[in-house]
N, C-alpha and C positions, 0 to 999 in steps of 0.2 A: 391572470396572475403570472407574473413573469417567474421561473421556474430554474433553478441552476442546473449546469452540467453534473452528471456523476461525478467527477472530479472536484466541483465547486462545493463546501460546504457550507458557506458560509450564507447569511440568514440576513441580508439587507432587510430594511424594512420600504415594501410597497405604495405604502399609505400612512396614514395619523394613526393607526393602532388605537381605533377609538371605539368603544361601544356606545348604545344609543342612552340619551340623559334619562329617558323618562321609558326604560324597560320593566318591564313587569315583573312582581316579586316573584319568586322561583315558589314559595308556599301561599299564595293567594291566603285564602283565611278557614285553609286548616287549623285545625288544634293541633297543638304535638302531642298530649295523649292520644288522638284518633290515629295519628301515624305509627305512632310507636306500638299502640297497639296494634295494627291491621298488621307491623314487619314483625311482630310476634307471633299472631296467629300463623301468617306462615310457615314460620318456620319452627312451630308446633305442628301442622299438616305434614310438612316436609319430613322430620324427624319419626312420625308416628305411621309416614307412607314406607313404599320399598321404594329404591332407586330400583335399576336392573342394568346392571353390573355384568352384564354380557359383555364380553369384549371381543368385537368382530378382527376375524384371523388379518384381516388389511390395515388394524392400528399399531404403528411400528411405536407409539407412547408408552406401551406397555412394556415395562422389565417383570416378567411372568415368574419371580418370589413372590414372598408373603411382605417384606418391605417392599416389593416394585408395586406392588398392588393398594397397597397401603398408599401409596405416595398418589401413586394412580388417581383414588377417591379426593384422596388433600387438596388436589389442584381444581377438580371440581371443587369442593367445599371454598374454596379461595375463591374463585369466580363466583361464589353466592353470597361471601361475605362483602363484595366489592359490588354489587347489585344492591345490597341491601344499606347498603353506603350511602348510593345514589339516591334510593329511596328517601332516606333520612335525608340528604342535602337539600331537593325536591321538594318531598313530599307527595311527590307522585309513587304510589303505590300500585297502582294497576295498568301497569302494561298491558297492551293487546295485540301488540305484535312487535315480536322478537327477533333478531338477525347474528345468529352465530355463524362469526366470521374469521376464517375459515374453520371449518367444523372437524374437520381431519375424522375420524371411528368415532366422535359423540364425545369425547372425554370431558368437555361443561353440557353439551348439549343434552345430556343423559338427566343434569340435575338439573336444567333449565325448565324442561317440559315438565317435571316433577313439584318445581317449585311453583312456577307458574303454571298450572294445569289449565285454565281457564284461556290462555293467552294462544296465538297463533304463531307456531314456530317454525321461521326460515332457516336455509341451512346454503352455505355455499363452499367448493371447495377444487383446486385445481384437479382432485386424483378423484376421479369419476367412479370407482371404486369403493371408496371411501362415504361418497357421499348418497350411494344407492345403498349403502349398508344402514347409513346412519334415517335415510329416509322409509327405509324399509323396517327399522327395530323401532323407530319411535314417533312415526306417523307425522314429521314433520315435511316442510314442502322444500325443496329447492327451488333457488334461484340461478338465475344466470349470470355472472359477474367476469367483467373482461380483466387478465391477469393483470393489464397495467394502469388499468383504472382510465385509460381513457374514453369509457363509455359511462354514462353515470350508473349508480345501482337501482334497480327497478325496485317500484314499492318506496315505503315510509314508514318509518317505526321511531316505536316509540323507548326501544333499549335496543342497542349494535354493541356485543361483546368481540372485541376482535382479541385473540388469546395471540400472542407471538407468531405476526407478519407483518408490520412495519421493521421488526427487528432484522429481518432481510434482504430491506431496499434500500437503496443509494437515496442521497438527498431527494433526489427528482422525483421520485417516483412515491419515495415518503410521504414528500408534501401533498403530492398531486393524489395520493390513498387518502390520508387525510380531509383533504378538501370533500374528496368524493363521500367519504362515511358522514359529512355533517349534512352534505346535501341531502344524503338521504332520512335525516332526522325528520319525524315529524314537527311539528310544532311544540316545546317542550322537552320535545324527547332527548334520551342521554347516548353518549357515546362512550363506552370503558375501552380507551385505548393502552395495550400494556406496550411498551417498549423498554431495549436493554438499556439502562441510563449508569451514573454513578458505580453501582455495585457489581453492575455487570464488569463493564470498561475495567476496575479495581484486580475481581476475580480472573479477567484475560490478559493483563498487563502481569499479576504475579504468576500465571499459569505459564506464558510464554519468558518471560525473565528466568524462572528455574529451569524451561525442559525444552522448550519450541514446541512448534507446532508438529513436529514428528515424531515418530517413535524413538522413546529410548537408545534399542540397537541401531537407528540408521543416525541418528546426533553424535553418536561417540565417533561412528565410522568418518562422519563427516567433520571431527576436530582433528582426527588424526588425518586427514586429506587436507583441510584449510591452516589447518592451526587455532582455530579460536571459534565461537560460538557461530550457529545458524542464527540468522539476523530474521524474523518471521515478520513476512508483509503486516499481519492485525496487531504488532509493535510496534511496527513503524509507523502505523498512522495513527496511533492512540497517542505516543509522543509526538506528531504533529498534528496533524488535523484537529484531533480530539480535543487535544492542549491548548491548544490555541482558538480552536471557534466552536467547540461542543460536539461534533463527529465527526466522528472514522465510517468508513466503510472499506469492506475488502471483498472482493469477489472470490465465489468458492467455482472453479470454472466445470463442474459435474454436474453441479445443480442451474450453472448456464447453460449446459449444455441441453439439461432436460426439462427445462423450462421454457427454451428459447427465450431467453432476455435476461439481463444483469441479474444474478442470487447470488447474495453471501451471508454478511453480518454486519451489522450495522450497530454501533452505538452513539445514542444521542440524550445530550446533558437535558435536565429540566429547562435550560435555562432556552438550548435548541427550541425547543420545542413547544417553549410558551411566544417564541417569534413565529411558528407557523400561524400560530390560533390566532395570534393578535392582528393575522392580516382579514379575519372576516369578523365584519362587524355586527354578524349574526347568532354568534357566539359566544359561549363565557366557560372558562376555567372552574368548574364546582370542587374540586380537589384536586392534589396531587398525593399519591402516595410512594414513595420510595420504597421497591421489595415488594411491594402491595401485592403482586401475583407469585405464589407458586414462593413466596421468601427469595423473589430471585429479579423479577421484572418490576419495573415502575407500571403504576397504575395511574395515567390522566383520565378523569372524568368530566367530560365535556357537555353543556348542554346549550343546545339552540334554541334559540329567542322564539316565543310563541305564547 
């Protein structure tokens, strides 16, 4: 697949953006009682279990109040309500092997293993730190996954939760993440990819329009130096880039630094992003949900032909 520059965001189409004529119904000849039932019992199990709610000293997700904490649980709770989405779109209710991507201190992966107990849970994550804590409190396995996605991901599953990391790749690397999370679908299986879309873009076009991207004290200092407003690069490319083909991306150069390779923030319209999917003909769009994560990220749900 031919793959654009960083610079390039724009979303050619490859191929005929065709799926196959005669693909297999997504619910074979389930009942939707027996579904709906089995996503109830669940989460009658789940509700009636303990999560554990330890929070390892290496997850920087936590704001350590009684609302940071609160909020904490929510965004789990959102990652299950978008699992149980799938479920219902499907009809596939029994996962057996799960792939939380990237796993950062456990923050879904805590309610993952709880909801699915029976299921075999992977875990992967750039801060090696992070993910011997999460493999150590919740008995799941690590995998090895290369940070640019140009090795495929080892294993096949049957749900990939990836929680906010396309949200901080340039077009290339986007698409080429993507690609790589379908390949690793098993047969059937779903992909919950959250990215900043719409609302995001919205929230940082009025965030930098009021204040910039600096502090207060060093904006003022710098109107009385310039004369007139600090112009913030993730402005500048949301009134072009964004406006015009569906994403911006802006590099944040600290997290280049400690990553070795392009980190920023990325936002990319639904509309972005239903031309990556429609370049594999293995694939199909089971939803979109705008806000769908955390009341903040889009939530596409993807499932591979099988």
């Amino acid at each position: 697949m031919l793959l654009p520059s960083p610079r390039d965001v724009r979303r050619p189409r490859t191929g005929q953006a065709l799926l196959p004529v005669h693909a297999p119904p997504s619910w074979g000849g389930e009942s939707t009682t027996a579904v709906l039932e089995r996503c109830l019992g669940r989460w009658r199990r789940y509700e009636a279990g303990r999560v554990d709610m330890t929070v390892s000293p290496h997850d920087d997700m936590l704001v350590d109040t009684p609302e940071g904490r609160a909020h904490y649980r929510g965004v789990g709770l959102s990652a299950l309500r978008l699992a149980t989405e799938a479920m219902l779109l499907t009809g596939r209710t029994e996962p057996r092997r799960i792939l939380d991507l990237p796993c950062g201190g456990g923050r879904v992966t805590r309610h993952l293993v709880t909801f699915f107990p029976e299921a075999e849970v992977f875990v992967a994550d750039l801060d090696a730190r992070k993910v011997a804590d999460v493999v150590a409190q919740f008995d799941v396995t690590e995998i090895a996954s290369s940070k640019d996605f140009s090795q495929p991901l080892p294993g096949a599953y049957d749900l990939i939760f990836v929680g906010s990391l396309v949200t901080h790749f340039d077009a290339g690397l986007f698409a080429r993440a993507v690609d790589a999370m379908i390949d690793a679908l098993a047969p059937g299986g779903v992909l919950i990819l959250t990215s900043a879309g719409r609302n995001w873009a919205a929230l940082a076009g009025v965030q930098d329009r009021d204040a910039g991207l600096v502090p207060l004290r060093w904006w003022r200092a710098a109107l009385s130096l310039v004369g007139g407003k600090k112009v913030s690069d993730r402005l500048r490319v949301l009134e072009s880039d964004y406006a015009r083909h569906g994403f911006a991306y802006t590099e944040v150069r600290s997290w280049t630094r400690l990553y070795g390779q392009s980190y920023g923030g990325s936002f990319a319209a639904p509309s972005w992003l239903m031309r990556v999917v429609e370049e594999r003909p293995d694939a199909q769009v089971i939803g979109l949900k705008e806000r769908g994560f955390d009341n903040l990220l889009d939530a596409t749900l993807i499932q591979r032909a099988g």
